[in-house]
C-alpha positions as CSV (number, residue, x, y, z in Angstrom):
1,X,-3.9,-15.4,0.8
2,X,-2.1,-12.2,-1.3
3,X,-5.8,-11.6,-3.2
4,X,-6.9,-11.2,0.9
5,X,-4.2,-9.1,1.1
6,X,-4.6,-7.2,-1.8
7,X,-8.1,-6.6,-1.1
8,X,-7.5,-5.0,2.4
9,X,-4.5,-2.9,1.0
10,X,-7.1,-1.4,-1.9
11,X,-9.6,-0.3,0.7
12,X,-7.1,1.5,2.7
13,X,-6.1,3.1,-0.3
14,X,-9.3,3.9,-1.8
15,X,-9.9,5.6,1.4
16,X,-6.8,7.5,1.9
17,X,-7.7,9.2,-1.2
18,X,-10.8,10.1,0.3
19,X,-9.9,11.4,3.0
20,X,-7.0,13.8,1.2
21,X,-9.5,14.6,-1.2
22,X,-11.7,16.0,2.2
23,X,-14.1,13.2,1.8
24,X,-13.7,11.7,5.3
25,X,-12.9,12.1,8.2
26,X,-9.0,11.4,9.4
27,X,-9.7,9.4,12.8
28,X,-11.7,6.5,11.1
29,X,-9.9,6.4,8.1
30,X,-7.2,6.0,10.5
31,X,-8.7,3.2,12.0
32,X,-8.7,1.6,9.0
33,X,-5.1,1.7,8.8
34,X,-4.3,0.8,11.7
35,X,-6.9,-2.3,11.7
36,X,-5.6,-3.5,8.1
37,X,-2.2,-3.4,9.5
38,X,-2.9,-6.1,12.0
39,X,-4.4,-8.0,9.5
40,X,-1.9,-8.0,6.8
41,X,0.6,-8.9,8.9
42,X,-1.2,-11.5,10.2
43,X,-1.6,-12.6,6.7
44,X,2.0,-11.9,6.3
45,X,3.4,-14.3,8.6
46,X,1.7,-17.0,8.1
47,X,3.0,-16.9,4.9
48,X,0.6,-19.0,3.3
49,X,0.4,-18.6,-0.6
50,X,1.8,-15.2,-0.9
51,X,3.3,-15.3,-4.0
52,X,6.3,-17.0,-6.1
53,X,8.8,-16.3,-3.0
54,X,7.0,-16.4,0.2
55,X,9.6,-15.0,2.7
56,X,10.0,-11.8,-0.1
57,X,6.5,-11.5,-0.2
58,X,5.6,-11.9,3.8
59,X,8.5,-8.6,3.6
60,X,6.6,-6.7,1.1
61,X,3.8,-7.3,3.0
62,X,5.2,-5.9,6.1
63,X,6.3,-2.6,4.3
64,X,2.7,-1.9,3.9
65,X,1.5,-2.5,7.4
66,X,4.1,-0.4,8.6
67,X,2.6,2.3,6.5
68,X,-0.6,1.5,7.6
69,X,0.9,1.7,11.3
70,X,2.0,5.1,10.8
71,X,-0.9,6.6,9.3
72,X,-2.9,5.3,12.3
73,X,-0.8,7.4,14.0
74,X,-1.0,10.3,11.7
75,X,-4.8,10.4,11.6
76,X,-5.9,9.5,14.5
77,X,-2.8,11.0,17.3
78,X,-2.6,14.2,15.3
79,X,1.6,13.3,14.1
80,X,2.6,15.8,11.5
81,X,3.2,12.7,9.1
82,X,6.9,13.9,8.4
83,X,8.0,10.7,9.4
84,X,5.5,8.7,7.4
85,X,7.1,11.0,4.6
86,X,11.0,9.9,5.2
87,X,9.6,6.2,6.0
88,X,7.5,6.4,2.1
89,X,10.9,7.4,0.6
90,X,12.3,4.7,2.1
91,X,9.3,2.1,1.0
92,X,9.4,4.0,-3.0
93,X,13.3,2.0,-3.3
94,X,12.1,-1.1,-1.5
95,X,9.5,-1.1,-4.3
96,X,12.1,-0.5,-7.1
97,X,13.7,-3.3,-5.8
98,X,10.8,-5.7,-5.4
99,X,9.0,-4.5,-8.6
100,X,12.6,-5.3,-10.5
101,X,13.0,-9.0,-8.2
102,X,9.0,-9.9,-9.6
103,X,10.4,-8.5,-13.1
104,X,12.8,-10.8,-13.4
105,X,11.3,-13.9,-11.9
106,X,8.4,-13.8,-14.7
107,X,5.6,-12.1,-12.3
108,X,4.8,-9.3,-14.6
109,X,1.7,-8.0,-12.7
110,X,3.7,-8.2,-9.2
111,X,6.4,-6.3,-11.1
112,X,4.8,-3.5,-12.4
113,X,2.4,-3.2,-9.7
114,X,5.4,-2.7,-7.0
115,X,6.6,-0.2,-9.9
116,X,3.5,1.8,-9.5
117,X,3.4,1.4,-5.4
118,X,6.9,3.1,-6.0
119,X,5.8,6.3,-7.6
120,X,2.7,6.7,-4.9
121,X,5.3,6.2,-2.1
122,X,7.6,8.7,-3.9
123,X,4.7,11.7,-4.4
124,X,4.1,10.5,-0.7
125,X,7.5,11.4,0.6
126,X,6.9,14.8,-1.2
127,X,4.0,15.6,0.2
128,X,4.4,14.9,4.0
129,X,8.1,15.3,4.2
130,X,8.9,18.3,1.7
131,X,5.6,20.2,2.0
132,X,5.1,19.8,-1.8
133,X,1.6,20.5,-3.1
134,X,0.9,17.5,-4.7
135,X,-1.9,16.4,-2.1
136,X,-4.4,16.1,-5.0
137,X,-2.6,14.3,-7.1
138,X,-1.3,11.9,-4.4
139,X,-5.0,11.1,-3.7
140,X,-6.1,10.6,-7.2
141,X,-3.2,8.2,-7.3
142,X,-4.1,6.3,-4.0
143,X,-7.4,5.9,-5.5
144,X,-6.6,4.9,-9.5
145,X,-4.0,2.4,-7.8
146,X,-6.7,1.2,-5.4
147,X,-8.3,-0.6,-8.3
148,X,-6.1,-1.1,-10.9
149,X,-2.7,-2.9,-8.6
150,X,-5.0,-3.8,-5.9
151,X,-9.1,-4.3,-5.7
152,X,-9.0,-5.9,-9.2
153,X,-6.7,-8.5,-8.8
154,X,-7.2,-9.1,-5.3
155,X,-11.4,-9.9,-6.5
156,X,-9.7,-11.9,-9.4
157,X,-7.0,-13.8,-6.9
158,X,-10.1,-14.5,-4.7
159,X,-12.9,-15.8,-7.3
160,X,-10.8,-17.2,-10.3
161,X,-7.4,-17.7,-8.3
162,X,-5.3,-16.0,-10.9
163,X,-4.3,-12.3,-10.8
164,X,-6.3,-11.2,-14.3
């Protein structure tokens, strides 16, 4: 179930990028989210194989639908996104956290990835909540990470059942 997961998260990011790189339009993209977010957490709460703590992971989970809630609302009911901003700073230490509780329970990848989901999250809550001009870069990270934390080891999870 998390290379499912995985998978969904890395096309909502891949296209997030887009769209703050101009690439697409804000109302589908934001349909995206919002659809992905019902998925995930349905995902979520079943709870079924989602990683070496389930109830920890069915929470990280939920962090990203949330996300994926409030950029619905962002792109598609016109919101400023200043509150997506204060909710990504909140997500970038629920990361730290998580990305030091997979550390230290062996799961490298699920570590360093929640490491990684951290410093978008972070250059997130700069850009929509401090006006910061770091919308490039913010996209070329949704969009790097896409791949590398998400689409790849989500295939991998889905076809070979092991992360890499």
């Amino acid at each position: 179930m998390l290379g499912y997961v995985l998978l969904l998260v890395g096309f909502v990011f891949f296209c997030n990028g887009m769209t703050l790189l101009g690439k697409t339009g804000g109302k589908e993209v934001g349909m995206l989210n919002g659809a992905v977010a019902i998925l995930i957490l349905v995902a979520a709460f079943t709870g079924a194989g989602l990683g070496p703590d389930g109830a920890a992971t069915t929470a990280l989970v939920s962090v990203f639908a949330l996300i994926y809630v409030m950029a619905f609302a962002v792109f598609t009911l016109g919101h400023d996104g200043k509150g997506l901003g204060w909710y990504c700073l909140f997500a970038t230490i629920v990361f730290l956290w998580y990305g030091q509780f997979f550390l230290s329970v062996g799961a490298m990848e699920l570590g360093l990835f929640n490491i990684a989901w951290a410093v978008l999250t972070l250059v997130a809550f700069l850009v929509l909540a401090q006006g910061k001009a770091l919308g490039t870069l913010l996209a070329y990270l949704f969009i790097a990470e896409s791949f590398v934390t998400l689409l790849i080891p989500g295939m991998n999870m889905l076809t070979k059942g092991v992360l890499f």
